[in-house]
C-alpha positions, -999 to 999 in steps of 0.1 A, spaced: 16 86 -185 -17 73 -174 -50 97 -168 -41 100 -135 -12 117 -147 -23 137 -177 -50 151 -151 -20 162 -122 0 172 -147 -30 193 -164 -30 210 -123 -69 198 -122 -63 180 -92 -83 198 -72 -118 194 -88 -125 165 -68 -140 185 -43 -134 178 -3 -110 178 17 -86 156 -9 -93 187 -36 -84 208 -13 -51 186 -4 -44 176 -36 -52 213 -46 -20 225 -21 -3 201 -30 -2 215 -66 11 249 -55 -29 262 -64 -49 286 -48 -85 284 -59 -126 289 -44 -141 252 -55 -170 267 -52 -162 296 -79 -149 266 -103 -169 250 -132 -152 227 -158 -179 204 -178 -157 174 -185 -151 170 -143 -177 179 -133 -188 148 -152 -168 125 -124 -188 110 -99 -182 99 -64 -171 59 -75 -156 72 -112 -129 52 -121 -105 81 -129 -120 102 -94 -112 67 -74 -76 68 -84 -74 100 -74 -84 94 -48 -64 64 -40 -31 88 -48 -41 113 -27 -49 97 2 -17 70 2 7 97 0 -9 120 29 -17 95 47 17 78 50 33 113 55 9 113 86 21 75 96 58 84 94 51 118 120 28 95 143 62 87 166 72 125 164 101 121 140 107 110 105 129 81 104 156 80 68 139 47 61 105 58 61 112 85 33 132 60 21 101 38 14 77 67 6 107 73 -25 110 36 -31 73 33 -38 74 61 -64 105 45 -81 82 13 -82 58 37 -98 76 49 -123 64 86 -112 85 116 -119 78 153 -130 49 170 -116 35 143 -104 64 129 -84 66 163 -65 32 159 -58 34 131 -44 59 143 -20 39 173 -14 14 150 -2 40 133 19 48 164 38 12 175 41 1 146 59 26 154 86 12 186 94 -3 186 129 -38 200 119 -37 173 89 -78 164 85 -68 127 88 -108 114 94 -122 138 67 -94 125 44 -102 88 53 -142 92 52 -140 106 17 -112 81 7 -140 51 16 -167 69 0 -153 73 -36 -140 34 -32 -180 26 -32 -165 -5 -12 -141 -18 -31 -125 -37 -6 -94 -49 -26 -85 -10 -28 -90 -6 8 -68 -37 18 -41 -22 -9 -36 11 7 -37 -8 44 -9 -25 30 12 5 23 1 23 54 16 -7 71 44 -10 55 54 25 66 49 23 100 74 -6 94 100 7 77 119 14 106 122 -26 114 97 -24 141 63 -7 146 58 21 175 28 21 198 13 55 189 17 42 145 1 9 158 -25 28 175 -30 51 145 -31 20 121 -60 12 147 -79 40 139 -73 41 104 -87 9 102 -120 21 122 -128 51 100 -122 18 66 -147 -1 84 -120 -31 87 -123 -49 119 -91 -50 145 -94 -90 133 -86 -87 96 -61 -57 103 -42 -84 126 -43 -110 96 -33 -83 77 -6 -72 91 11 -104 99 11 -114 62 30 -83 53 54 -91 76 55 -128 62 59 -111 31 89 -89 37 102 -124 59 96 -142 30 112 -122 4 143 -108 24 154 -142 46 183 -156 21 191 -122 15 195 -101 49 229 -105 51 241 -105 12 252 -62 14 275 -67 44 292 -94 27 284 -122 50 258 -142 26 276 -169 17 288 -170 53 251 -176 60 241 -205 39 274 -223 51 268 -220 91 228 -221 93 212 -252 92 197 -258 58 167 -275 76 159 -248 99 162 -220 69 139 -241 50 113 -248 75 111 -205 89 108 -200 50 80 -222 42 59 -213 75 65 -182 62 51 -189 27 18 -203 50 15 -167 66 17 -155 32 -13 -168 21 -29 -164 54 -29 -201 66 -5 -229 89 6 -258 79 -22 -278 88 -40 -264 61 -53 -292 35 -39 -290 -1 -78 -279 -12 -76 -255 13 -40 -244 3 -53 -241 -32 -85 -223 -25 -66 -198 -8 -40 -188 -37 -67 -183 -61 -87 -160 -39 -55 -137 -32 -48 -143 -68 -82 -126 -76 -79 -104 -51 -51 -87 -60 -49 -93 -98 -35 -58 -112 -60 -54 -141 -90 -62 -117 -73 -35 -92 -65 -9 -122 -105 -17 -132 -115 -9 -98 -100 21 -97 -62 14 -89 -38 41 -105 -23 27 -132 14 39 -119 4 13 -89 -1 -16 -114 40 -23 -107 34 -30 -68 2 -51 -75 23 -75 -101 50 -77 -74 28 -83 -45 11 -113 -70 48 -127 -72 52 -135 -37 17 -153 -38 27 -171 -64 59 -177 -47 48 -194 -17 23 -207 -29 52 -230 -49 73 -230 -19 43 -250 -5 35 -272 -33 69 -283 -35 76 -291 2 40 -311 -1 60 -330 -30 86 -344 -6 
């Protein structure tokens, strides 16, 4: 178990302070005054701490996606089916799994401090953008779950996005490489559990499969086709860096999290072949 976990599972989530302490502090069935609390080695962490930062991070992607999944006024089966999904990919159990999903169902209280949540969320990231763009990631992901993304989650996503200081530009970009993402990784797939699969690659035309999966790959890294091969290769390496799990787990990113960060690298790395090799032909 990493710190993050040795410090939930030692129930001192709530000496972070703020509205998270006092959400994570719930969340661990405790009842406490902050103020009336003193322990040397936290009080030690420091807004921007590594270990306070993934904390942090926990807190506020569980919450906050309980909150994302209530934003159409009912929780759909695949929404807690992702929420559970992303704590298998975590490897989480115990305590901290029912944390976790203490969190989940906090955020979907009505009088859930969403803003004071978020502005303490960016202030203990000290800017670390990568984080930021990690837990839009998830957010989004959750609001599509569901196959399609409701007006009042897109408008929330919105706002989320205002409180991060990430302009309605980049959440666009961001949000149509996650679905080029999930395109990506699911199109030879979709069909495989009903049976139909090899169906599939018999009756669709092997050029049109190949040429919706390698525009995908392009959206991927956030670029068309008429990207140069410079430009193609410029862009890998930057979400390479961007996203590189020990830079993320540096930054702050709880180690449980490294799991999604490797995966997400594996898609990049993924189209970014996809592209190399239809360049080759």
């Amino acid at each position: 178990m990493s710190w993050l976990g040795k410090f939930i599972g030692g129930a001192f989530g709530f000496m972070m302070g703020g509205p998270m302490g006092a959400i994570l502090g719930a969340s661990l069935g405790h009842q406490f005054d902050i103020g009336m609390i003193r322990m040397e080695n936290i009080e030690s962490l420091r807004p921007g701490d590594q270990h306070r930062v993934q904390m942090a991070f926990f807190t506020a992607t569980f919450s906050v996606m309980g909150h994302i999944a209530k934003a159409d006024g009912r929780i759909s089966p695949e929404e807690i089916s992702l929420a559970n999904r992303i704590m298998d990919q975590m490897s989480i159990s115990g305590e901290m799994r029912t944390t976790a999903i203490n969190l989940f169902e906090q955020g979907k209280n009505a009088n859930f401090p969403l803003d004071d949540v978020l502005a303490q969320f960016y202030q203990e990231c000290h800017r670390r953008t990568d984080l930021i763009r990690m837990f839009l990631e998830i957010q989004i992901q959750e609001a599509l779950a569901d196959g399609s993304m409701d007006s009042k989650e897109e408008k929330l996503l919105l706002h989320i996005c205002g409180q991060l200081r990430v302009s309605h530009f980049d959440y666009e970009r961001l949000k149509m490489r996650v679905l080029a993402q999930q395109r990506f990784q699911n199109r030879d797939y979709q069909y495989q559990d009903q049976g139909q699969y090899r169906r599939q690659r018999q009756h669709q035309q092997p050029y049109r499969r190949e040429q919706s999966s390698l525009q995908d790959a392009y959206e991927v890294l956030g670029l068309t086709s008429s990207a140069s091969d410079e430009e193609v290769k410029k862009a890998y390496r930057r979400l390479m860096s961007q996203n590189h799990p020990d830079k993320l787990v540096a930054k702050g990113l709880p180690e449980e999290m490294m799991k999604l960060a490797k995966e997400k690298t594996q898609k990049i790395t993924k189209a970014y072949e996809t592209i190399q090799q239809a360049r080759k032909k």
